[in-house]
C-alpha positions as CSV (number, residue, x, y, z in Angstrom):
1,X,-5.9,22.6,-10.8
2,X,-8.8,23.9,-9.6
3,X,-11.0,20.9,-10.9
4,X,-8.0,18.4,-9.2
5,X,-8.1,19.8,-5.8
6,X,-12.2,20.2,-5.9
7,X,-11.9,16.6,-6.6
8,X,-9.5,15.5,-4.3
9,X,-11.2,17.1,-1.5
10,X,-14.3,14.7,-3.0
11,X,-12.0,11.9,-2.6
12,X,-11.4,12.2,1.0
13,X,-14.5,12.8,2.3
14,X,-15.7,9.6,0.5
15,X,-12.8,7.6,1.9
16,X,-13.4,8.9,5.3
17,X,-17.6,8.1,5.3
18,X,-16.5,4.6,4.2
19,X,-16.2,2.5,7.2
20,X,-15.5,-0.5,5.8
21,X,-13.0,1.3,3.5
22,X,-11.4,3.0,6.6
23,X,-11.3,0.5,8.6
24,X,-10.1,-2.1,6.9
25,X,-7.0,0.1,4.7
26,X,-6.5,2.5,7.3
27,X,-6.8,1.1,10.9
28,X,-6.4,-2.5,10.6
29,X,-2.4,-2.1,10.2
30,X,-2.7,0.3,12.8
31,X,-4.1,-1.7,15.2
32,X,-2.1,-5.3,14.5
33,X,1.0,-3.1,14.2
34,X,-0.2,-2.2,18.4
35,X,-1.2,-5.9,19.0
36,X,2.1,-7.7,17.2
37,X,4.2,-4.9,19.8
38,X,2.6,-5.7,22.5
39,X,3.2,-9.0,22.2
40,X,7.1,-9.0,21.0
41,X,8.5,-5.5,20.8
42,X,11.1,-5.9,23.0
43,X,12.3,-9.3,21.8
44,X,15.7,-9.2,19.7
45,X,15.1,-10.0,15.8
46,X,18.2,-10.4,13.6
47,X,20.4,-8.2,15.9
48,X,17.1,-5.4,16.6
49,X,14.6,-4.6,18.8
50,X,11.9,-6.2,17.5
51,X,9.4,-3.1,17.7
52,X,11.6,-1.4,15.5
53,X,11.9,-4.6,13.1
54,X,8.3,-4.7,12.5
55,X,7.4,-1.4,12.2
56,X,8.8,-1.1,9.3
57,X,6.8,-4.2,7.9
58,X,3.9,-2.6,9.1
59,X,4.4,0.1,7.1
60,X,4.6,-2.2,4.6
61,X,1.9,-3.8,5.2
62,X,0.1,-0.5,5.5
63,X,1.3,0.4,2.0
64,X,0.1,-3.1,0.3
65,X,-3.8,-2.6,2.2
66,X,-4.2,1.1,1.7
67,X,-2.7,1.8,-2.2
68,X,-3.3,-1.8,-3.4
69,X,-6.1,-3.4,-2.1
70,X,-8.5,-0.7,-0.8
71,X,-8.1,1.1,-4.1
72,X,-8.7,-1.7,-6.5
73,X,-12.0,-2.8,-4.1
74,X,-13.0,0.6,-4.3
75,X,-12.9,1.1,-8.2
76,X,-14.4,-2.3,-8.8
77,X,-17.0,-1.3,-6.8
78,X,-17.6,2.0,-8.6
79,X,-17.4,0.6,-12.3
80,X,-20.0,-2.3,-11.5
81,X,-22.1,0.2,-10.0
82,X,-22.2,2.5,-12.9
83,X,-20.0,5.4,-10.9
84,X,-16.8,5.4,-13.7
85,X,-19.7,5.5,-16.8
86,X,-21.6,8.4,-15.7
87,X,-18.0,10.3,-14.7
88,X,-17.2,9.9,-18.5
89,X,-20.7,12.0,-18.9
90,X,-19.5,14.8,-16.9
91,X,-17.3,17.7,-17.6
92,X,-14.5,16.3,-15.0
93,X,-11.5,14.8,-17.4
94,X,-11.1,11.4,-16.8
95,X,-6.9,11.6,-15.9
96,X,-7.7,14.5,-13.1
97,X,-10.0,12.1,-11.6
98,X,-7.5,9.1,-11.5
99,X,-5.2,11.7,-10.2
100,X,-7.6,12.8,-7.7
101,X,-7.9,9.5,-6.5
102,X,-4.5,8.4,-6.4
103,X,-3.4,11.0,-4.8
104,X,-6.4,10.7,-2.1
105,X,-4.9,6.8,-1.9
106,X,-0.9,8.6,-1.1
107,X,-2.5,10.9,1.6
108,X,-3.9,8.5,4.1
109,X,-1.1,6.3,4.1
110,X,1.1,9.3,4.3
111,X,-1.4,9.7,7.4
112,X,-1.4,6.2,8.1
113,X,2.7,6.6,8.2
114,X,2.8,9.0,10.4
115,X,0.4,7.6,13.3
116,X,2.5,4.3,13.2
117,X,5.5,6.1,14.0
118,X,4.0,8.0,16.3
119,X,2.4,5.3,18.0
120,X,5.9,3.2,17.7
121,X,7.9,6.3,19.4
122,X,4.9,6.8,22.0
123,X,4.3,2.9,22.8
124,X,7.5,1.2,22.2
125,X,10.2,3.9,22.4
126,X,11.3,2.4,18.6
127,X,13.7,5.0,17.1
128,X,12.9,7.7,14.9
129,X,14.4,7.3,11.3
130,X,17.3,9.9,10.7
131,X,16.8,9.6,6.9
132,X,13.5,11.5,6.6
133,X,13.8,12.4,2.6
134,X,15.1,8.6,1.5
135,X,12.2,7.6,4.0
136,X,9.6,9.8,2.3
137,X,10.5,8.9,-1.5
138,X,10.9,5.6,-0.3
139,X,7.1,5.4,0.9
140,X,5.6,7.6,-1.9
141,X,7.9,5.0,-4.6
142,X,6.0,2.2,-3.0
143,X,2.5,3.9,-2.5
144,X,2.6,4.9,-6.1
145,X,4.0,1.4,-7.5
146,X,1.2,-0.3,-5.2
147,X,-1.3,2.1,-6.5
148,X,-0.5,1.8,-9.9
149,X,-0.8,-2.2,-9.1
150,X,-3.8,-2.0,-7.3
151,X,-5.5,0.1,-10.3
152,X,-4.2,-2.7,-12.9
153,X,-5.8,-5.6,-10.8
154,X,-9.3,-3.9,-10.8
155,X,-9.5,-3.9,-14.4
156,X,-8.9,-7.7,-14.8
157,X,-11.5,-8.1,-11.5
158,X,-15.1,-9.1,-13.3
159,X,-17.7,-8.6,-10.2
160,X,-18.2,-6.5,-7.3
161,X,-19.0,-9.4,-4.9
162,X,-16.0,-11.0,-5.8
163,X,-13.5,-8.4,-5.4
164,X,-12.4,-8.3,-1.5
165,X,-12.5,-12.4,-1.8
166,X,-9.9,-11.8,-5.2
167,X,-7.5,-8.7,-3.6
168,X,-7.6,-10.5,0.0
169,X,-6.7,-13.8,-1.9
170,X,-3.2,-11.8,-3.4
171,X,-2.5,-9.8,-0.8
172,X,-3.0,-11.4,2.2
173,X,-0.6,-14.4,1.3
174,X,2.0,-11.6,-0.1
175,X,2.2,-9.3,3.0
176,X,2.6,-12.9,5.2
177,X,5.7,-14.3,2.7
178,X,7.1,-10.9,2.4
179,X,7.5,-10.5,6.5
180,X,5.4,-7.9,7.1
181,X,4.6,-9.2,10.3
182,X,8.2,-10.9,11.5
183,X,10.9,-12.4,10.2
184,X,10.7,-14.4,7.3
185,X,14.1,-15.8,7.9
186,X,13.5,-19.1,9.0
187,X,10.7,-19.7,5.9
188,X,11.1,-22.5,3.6
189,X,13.0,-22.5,0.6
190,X,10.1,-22.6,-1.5
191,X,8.7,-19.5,0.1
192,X,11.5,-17.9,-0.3
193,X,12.0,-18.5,-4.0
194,X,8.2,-16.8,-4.3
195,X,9.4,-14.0,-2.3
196,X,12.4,-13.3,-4.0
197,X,9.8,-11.9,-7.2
198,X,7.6,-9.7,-4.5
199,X,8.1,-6.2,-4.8
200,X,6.6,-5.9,-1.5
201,X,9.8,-8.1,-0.1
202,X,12.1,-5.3,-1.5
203,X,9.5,-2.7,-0.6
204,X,10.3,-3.9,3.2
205,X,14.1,-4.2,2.6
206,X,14.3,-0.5,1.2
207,X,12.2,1.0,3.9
208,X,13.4,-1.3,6.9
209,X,17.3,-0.2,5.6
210,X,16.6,3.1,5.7
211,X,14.6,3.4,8.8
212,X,17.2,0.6,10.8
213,X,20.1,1.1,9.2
214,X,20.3,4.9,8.3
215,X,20.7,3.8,4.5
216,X,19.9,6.3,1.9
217,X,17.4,5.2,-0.8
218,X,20.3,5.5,-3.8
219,X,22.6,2.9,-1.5
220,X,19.7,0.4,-2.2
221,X,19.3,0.4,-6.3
222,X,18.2,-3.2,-6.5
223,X,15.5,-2.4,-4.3
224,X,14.1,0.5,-5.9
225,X,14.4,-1.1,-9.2
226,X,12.3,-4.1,-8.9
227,X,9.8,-2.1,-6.7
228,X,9.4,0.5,-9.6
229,X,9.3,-2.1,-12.2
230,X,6.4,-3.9,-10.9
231,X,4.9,-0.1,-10.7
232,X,5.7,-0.1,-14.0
233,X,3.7,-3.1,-14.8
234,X,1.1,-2.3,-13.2
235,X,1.0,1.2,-15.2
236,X,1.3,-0.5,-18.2
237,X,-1.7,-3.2,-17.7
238,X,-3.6,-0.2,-16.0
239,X,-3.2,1.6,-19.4
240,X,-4.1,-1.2,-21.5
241,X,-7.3,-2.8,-19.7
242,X,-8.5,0.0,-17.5
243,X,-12.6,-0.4,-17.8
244,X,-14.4,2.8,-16.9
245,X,-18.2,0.7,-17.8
246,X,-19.3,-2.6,-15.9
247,X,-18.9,-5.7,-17.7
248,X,-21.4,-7.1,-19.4
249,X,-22.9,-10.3,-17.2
């Protein structure tokens, strides 16, 4: 334990002297969930104010840039520069570091959760969620599914240039299908075949029912299921490919 929490405490102060990193993960959703308010918080979308509609596609947005995508940039980036081989070299075990790190990943967005609806409350009088446990193992289901995700896409990424081109290319297009930013009920019926295998669609569903709707997490078992699933996938290519040396060029 006392390895895991040195190490944790590692973790954060390296996420936090990232720019980039917290920037891009942390802020960015913060700061287009503030814009996309602005602009049409107060408008009505499917029978809610549409502040309260989108914040809970931010958070889901948040959830898809923070556990998915700035994790698997970041341990791309620290097997092609030799970081993961010399860790093997030390006596740190190898699962209390992934541990370190996920659970690094599950802190700022539970940080990143709690500003939004702050800053939702504070800005655009959206409501606060009465479920607070369903809302809490709701997020951690989907930050540790996304992880989980995020750490089986970096082992199938070959180069550190190319990884913020490869993760932007997935989850970019995901997080706009999925309606993380509005309504995706006037999308094509193509689109919405695609997003009808996205767990971040049912992420959204789960957490906007909750949150909206005052569901509790067990009234939405379809939801959870497909979200843990593709968790489960992701654990199980994770397992399989996970690289800890940089590929040979």
């Amino acid at each position: 334990m006392r390895l895991f929490m040195h190490e944790l405490r590692a973790q954060q102060r390296l996420f936090w002297r990232s720019r980039e990193l917290a920037f891009f993960t942390f802020l960015l959703p913060i700061i287009l969930f503030f814009l996309l308010g602005s602009v049409y918080g107060d408008d009505d979308v499917e029978g809610v104010r549409g502040a309260d509609y989108l914040l809970s596609g931010m958070l889901g947005y948040g959830c898809i840039s923070t556990a998915f995508a700035g994790l698997a940039i970041m341990l791309v980036i620290r097997r092609e520069q030799g970081i993961l081989k010399r860790l093997r070299a030390t006596p740190l075990p190898p699962a209390t570091y992934l541990a370190a790190v996920l659970t690094s990943i599950v802190l700022v967005f539970a940080l990143e959760t709690v500003l939004m609806i702050s800053i939702g409350r504070i800005a655009f009088d959206t409501a606060l969620p009465d479920r607070f446990v369903s809302l809490a193992i709701a997020l951690l289901l989907g930050a540790v599914s996304f992880a989980a995700l995020g750490v089986g896409l970096s082992s199938v990424i070959r180069s550190a240039e190319g990884a913020s081109a490869v993760v932007n290319a997935i989850y970019l297009p995901v997080s706009f299908i999925s309606g993380a930013f509005f309504s995706p009920a006037s999308f094509p019926a193509f689109l919405e075949a695609i997003a009808d295998v996205l767990p971040l669609v049912y992420f959204i569903e789960l957490v906007r029912d909750v949150m909206l709707y005052g569901d509790r997490i067990w009234d939405k078992p379809t939801a959870v299921a497909v979200v843990a699933a593709w968790g489960i996938l992701g654990l199980i290519v994770s397992v399989r490919s996970f690289r800890w040396e940089p590929r040979e060029r």
